[in-house]
N, C-alpha and C positions, 0 to 999 in steps of 0.2 A: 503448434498447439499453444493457446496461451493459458496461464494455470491461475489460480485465485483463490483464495480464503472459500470453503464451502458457504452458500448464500448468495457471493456478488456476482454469479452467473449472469444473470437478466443485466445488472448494471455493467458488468465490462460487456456483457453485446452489445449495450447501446454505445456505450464508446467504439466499440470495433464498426457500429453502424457511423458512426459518424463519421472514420478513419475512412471510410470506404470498401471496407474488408468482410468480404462475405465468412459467413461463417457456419457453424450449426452446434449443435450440445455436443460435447464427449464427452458427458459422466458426470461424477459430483465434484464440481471447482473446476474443470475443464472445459473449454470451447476450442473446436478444431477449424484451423481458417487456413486458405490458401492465401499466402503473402510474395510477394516483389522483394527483391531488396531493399528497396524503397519503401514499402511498409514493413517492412521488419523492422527494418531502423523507425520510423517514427512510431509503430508499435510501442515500441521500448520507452523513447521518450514521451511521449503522450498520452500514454492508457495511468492514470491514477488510480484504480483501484484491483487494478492486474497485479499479480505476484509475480511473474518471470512469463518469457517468452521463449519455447520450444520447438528446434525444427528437428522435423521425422526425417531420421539419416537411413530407415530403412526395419524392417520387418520381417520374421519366418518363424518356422513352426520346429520347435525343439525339445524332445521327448527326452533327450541323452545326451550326455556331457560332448561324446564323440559329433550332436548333431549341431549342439550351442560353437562348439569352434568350426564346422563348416561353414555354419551362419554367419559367425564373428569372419570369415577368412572373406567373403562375398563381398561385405560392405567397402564402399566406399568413404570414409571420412576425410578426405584430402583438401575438399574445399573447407572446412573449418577447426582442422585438428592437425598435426603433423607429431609426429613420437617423441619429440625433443620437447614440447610441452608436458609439464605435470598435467595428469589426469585426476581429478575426483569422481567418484564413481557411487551413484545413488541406485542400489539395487534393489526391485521388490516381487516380491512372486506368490500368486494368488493360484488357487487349486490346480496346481501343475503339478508335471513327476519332478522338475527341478523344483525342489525346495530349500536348498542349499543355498542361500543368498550368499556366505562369505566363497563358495566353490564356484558359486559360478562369477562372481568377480575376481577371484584368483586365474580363470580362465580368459577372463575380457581382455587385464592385464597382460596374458601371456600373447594369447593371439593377435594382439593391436601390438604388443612393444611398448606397452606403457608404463611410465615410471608413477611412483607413488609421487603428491604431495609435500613438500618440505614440513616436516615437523613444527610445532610451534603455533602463534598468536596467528588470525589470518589477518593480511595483512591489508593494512588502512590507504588511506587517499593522500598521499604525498605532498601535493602540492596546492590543498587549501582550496580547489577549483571553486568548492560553495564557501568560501572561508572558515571553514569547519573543520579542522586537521585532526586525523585519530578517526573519520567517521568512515568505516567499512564501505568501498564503492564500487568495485568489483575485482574477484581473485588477481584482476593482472595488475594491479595499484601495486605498490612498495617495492623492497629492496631483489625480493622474493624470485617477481619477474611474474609472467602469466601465468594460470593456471584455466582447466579447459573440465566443467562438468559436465558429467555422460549419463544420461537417467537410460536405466535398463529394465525395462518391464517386463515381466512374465506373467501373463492372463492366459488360462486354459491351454498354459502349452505353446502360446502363439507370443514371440519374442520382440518385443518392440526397442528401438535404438533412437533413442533422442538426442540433440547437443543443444546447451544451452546458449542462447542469443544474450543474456541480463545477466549475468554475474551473480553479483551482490543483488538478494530480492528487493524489487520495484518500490519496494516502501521505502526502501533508503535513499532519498530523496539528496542528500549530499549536506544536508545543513545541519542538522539536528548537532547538539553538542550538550551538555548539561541536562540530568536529568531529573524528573521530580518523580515521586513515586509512581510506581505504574503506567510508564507512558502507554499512550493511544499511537496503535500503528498508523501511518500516513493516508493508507491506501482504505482502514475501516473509517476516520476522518472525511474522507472523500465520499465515501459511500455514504457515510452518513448524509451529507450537505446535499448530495443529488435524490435520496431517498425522501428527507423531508422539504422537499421542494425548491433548496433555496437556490438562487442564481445571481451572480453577480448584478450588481444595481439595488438591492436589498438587504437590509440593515442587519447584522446579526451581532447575538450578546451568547456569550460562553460564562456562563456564571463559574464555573468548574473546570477553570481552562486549564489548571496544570503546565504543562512546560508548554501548551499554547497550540499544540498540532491541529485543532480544527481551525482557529481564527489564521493560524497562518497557511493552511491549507487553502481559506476562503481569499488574503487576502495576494496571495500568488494567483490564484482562478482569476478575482475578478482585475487582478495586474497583467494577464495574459501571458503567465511562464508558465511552461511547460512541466508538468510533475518532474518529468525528466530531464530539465535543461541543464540542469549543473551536474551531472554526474556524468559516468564514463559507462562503458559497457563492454563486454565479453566479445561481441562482436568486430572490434576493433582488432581484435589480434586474431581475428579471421585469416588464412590465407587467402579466400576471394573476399576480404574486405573489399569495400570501393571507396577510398576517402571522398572521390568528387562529388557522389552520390550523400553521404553523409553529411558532406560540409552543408548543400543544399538542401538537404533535412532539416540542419540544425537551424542555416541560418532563417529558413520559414517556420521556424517555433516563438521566435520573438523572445530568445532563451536569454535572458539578461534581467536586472533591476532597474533598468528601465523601459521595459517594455508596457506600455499602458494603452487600457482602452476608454479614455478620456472618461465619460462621466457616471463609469459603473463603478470610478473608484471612490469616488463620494460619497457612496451609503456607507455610512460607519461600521467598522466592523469590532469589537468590546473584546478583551479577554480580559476576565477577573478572576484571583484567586485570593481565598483567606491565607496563604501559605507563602511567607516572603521566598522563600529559596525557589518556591515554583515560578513567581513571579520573574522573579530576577533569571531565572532559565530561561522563559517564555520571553524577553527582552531579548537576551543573546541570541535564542533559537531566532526570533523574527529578523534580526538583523542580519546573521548568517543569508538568512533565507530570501533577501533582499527585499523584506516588507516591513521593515522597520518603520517608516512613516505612513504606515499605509494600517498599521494595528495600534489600539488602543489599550496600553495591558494597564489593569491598577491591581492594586491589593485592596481585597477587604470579604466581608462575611455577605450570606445573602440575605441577611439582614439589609445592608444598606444601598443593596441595588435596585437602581431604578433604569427607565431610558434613557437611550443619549439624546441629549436638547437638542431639538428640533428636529429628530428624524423623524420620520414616517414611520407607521408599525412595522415592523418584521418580523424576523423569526430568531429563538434561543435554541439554540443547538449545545446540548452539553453531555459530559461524561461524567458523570457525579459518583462519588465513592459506592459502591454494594461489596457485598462479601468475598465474593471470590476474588475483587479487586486490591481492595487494601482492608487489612485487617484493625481491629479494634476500634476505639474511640465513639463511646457510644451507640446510640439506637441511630439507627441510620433512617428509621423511619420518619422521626425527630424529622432530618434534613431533610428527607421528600414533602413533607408537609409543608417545613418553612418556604420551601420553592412553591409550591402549590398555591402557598396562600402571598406571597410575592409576587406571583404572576397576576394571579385573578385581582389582586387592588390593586395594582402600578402600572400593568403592561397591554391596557385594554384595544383589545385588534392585531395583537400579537399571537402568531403560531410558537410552537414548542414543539422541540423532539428531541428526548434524553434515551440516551443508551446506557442500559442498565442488564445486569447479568441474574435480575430477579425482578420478574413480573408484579410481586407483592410488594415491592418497594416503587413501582410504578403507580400503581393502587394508590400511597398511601400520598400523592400529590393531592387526591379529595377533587381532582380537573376531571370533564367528564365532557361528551365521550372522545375516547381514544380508541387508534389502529393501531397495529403492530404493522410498521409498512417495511420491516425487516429483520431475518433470522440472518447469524452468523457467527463465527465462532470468532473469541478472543483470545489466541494461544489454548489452551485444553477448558474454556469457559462458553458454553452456549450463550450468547447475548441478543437484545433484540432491541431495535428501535422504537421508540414507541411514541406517536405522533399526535398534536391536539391541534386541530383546526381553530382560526381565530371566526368570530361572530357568525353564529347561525348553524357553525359547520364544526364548531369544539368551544371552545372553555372559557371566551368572555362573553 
């Protein structure tokens, strides 16, 4: 099962159609697909806008605690779990007789033999792989040792046993280091750029880049690394790991800084922000990320933003400040306007699509007409994409 922010359904099946991996709906933020090992692993590394990737260790129907350890005694977890690993245990239960979430993980624990978690920070990525040290890459990183999550569902009574393939969720991309207010998760970044159209070979400007996560999300795409090339996974401390199987994963992802596809890297890709320390994050981050020459970050206000000389029109993809995002500092309407009336004199033939967590402050851009080409949540914030066609089809 692969899982997702509610919204990026339709976007991670079209990656999963790309992957080659059939699949069909299961619910809100869930798609259920049959995988290989082979797709599993490049699941992991290549779904950008995926949150974790889940295999079904098995299912039954359990009315009473005496029936949940029969269930728990049946299962097989041997190819991805052994009892000497720490277990973490996500447990949730919807109109069942079992409603006891903490009883019945005190039961999973008994009947698997599973030991708790070690106390304390989780623990970080050791050895710098994205040059990023301190950045959470999955439970088995640090001094710690592995750790092996077990999502347990309880729908209508009927018991589901998942184990998780990703570790650390799929937005932690390996590089991120320094942060400016309210970052932008990796994986809504992604969604964003495929929702409003954009594709490597095509110019894009972040007037509101912040520590930089769409421009570097775009300039990794159009660098051809893999969401997932620098990080590690859950899956490695498999017992039926397969490293031959993986290495040949990895090494057909083009998982490196220098990985390139000649002349898609050309279209300029802009991050600006009014805000030095986000500036100077969005440097770091880009360089972690090994798109350091491949992003343009400057500082300044959207006052003074124009196009980059000589490209061709493209598209402004941005996160601009709303309410639920960062608080205070004026009328925030102020700023949609200023963009609004920035685009329409400077950027003419150019698309836009700003994600913002309030429709009214999309409005007050005065650009007309726009879509909503996406609903989705940003940690407990409903947000939406909201998208203007350039000439004949939106707003010059």
């Amino acid at each position: 099962m692969v899982v997702c922010i509610p919204g990026l359904e339709s976007i991670v099946g079209g990656e999963l159609d790309a992957l080659g991996v059939v699949h069909r709906p299961a619910g809100t933020g869930a798609l259920a697909a049959r995988m290989t090992d082979r797709q599993l692993y490049l699941a992991n590394a290549a779904l950008g806008c995926a949150t974790r990737v889940l295999v079904d260790a098995g299912s039954f129907t359990a009315r009473s605690f005496p029936a949940l350890e029969r269930g728990l005694a049946d299962l097989d977890l041997g190819p991805w779990w052994t009892p000497e690993v720490p277990l973490r245990l996500r447990v949730t239960s919807r109109r069942s007789k079992l409603v006891h979430t903490g009883a019945v993980e005190e039961r999973v624990r008994r009947v698997l033999g599973a030991s708790d978690p070690a106390p304390g920070p989780r623990p970080t990525d050791p050895d710098g792989r994205a040059g990023a040290p301190g950045i959470p890459v999955h439970p088995g990183d640090g001094d710690r040792g592995p750790e092996q999550l077990l999502v347990v569902r309880i729908e209508r009574d009927v018991v589901s046993v998942r184990v998780d393939s990703s570790g650390a969720p799929l937005h932690h991309r390996g590089w991120r280091g320094p942060q400016a207010k309210a970052p932008l998760r990796e994986t809504i970044a992604r969604a964003a750029l495929v929702a409003a159209g954009w594709r490597p070979g095509v110019a894009l400007v972040d007037p509101f880049g912040g520590s930089g996560t769409i421009g570097i999300e775009a300039a990794r795409w159009a660098a051809g690394i893999a969401p997932g090339a620098d990080r590690s996974f859950a899956f490695a401390d498999w017992p039926s790991f397969a490293p031959g199987t993986w290495a040949s994963v990895h090494a057909a992802l083009g998982g490196g800084p220098d990985a390139g596809t000649g002349d898609t890297a050309a279209a300029p890709i802009v991050v600006r922000d009014r805000d030095a320390g986000a500036v100077e994050a969005a440097r770091e981050n880009a360089t972690r990320a090994g798109v350091g020459d491949r992003v343009e970050i400057d500082e300044g206000p959207i006052s003074t933003l124009r196009p980059p000389e000589g490209s061709a029109p493209g598209l402004l993809v941005t996160n601009p400040p709303w309410g639920g995002r960062v608080r205070g500092g004026g009328d925030l309407r102020d700023v949609y306007a200023r963009l609004g009336h920035v685009v329409r004199d400077r950027f003419p033939g150019w698309g836009m699509a700003v994600l913002t967590g309030d429709d009214r402050l999309a409005g007050a851009t005065g650009l007309r007409p726009r879509r909503v080409a996406l609903r989705a949540r940003a940690g407990a914030h409903p947000i939406g994409l909201h998208v203007w066609r350039p000439d004949g089809d939106g707003h010059t």
